[in-house]
C-alpha positions as CSV (number, residue, x, y, z in Angstrom):
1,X,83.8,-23.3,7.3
2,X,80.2,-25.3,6.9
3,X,81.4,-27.2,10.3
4,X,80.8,-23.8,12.3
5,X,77.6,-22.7,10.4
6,X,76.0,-25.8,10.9
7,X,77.0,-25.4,14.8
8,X,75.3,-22.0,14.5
9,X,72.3,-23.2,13.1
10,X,72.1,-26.0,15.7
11,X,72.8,-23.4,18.5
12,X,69.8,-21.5,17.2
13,X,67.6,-24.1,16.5
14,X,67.3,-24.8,20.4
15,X,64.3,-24.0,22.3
16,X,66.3,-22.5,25.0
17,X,67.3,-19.8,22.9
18,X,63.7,-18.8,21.8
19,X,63.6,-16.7,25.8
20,X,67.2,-15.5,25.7
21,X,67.7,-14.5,21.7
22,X,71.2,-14.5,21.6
23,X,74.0,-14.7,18.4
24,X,76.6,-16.8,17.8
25,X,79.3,-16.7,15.5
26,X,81.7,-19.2,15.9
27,X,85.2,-19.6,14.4
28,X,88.5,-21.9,14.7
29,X,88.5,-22.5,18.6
30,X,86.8,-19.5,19.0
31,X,83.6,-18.0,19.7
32,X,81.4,-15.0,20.5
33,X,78.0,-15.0,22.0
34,X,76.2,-11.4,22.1
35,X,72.7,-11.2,24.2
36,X,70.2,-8.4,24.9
37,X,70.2,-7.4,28.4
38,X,66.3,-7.3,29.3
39,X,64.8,-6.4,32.7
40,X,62.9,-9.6,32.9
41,X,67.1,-11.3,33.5
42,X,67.1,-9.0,36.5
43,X,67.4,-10.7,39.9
44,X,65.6,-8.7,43.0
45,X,68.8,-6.2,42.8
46,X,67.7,-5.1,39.5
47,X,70.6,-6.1,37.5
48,X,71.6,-9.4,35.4
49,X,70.9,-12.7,37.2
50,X,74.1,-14.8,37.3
51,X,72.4,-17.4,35.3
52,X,72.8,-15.3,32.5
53,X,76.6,-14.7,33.1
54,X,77.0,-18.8,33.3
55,X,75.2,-19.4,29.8
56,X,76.9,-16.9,27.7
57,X,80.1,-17.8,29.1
58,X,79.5,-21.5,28.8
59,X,78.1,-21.3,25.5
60,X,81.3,-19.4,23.8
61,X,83.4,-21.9,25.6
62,X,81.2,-25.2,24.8
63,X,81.0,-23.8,21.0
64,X,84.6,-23.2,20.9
65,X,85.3,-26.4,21.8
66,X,83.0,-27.8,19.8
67,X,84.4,-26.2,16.4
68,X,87.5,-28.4,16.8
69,X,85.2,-31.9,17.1
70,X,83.0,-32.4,14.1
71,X,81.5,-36.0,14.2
72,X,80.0,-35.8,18.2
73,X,78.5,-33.1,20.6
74,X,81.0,-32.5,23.8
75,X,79.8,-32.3,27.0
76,X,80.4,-29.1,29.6
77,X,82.4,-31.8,31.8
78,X,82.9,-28.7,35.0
79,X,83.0,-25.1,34.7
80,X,84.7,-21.9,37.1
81,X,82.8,-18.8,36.9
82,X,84.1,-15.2,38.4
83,X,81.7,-12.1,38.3
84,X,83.6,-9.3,38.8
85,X,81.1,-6.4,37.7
86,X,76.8,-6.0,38.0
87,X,75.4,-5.6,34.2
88,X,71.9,-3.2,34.4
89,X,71.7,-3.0,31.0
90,X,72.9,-2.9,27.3
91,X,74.4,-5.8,25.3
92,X,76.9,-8.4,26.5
93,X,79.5,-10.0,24.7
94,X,81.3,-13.5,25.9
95,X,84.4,-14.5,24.0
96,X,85.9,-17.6,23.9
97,X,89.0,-19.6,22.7
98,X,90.4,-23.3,23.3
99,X,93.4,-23.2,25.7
100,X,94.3,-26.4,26.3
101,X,93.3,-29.6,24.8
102,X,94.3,-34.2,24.7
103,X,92.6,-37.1,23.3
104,X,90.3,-36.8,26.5
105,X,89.3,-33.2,27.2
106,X,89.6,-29.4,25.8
107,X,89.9,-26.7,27.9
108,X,88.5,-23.4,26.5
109,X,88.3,-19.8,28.3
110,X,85.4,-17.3,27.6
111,X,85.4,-13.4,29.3
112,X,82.1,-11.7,29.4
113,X,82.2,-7.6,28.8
114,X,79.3,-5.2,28.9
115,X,78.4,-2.9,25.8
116,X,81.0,-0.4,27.6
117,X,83.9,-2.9,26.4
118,X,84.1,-3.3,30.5
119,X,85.3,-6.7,31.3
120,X,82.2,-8.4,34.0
121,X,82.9,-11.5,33.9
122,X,85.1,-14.9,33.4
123,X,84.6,-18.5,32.8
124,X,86.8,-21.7,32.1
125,X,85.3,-24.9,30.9
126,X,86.5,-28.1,30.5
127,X,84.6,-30.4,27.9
128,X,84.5,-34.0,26.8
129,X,83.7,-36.1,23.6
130,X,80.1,-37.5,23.8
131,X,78.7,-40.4,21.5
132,X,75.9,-38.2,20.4
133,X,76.6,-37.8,17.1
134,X,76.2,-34.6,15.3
135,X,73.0,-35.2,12.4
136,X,70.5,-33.5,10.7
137,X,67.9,-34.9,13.9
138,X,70.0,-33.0,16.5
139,X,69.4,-29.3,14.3
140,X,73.0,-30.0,12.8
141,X,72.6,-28.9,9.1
């Protein structure tokens, strides 16, 4: 659907993804981030920095979301993160899908797994309708 390539090419498109290189592919209330696991995301433990758990798992789950509104961004209104398992190194893989969703919020799930297919991680986000609209000027095209 053009709805979830332009999301794609939006997600791309920001400069915050220039450092961590990731891929989307998004699909009908679902979505799949996959990043490189570089030792420069290492925290002083020498393995992946939670900050890197938090925006894979919140990207699948704000993209998932955000394939089922196509006229505004949504907003990450609050988000519950587990870590259940170190990653040293490899590729990870958050998946997400739309649980729950009303006229005022969406509810989408993501779970976070190493290259191993081992499950290190889990998120649950709840997002909300902005008024930014989704244009051409916002990388949405």
């Amino acid at each position: 659907m053009e709805h979830y390539r332009k999301l794609e090419r939006m997600y791309d498109a920001a400069p915050i993804n220039d450092y961590f290189q990731p891929r989307l592919h998004i699909g009908a209330g679902e979505a799949e981030i996959r990043i490189d696991v570089r030792k420069d995301f290492y925290h002083a433990a020498n393995a992946m920095h939670g900050s890197v758990y938090f925006k894979a798992l919140d990207d699948a789950t704000f993209f998932a979301a955000n394939s089922l509104v196509d006229d505004v961004f949504v907003l990450t209104a609050s988000f519950q993160i587990d870590f259940l398992r170190p990653v040293f190194s490899g590729e990870i893989r958050a998946v997400a899908k739309v649980t729950a969703q009303d006229e005022r919020r969406i509810t989408a799930t993501g779970e976070l797994f190493d290259e191993a297919g081992n499950l290190v991680g889990r998120g649950e986000g709840r997002f909300a309708r902005s008024k930014l609209q989704l244009t051409a000027e916002v990388g949405y095209q």
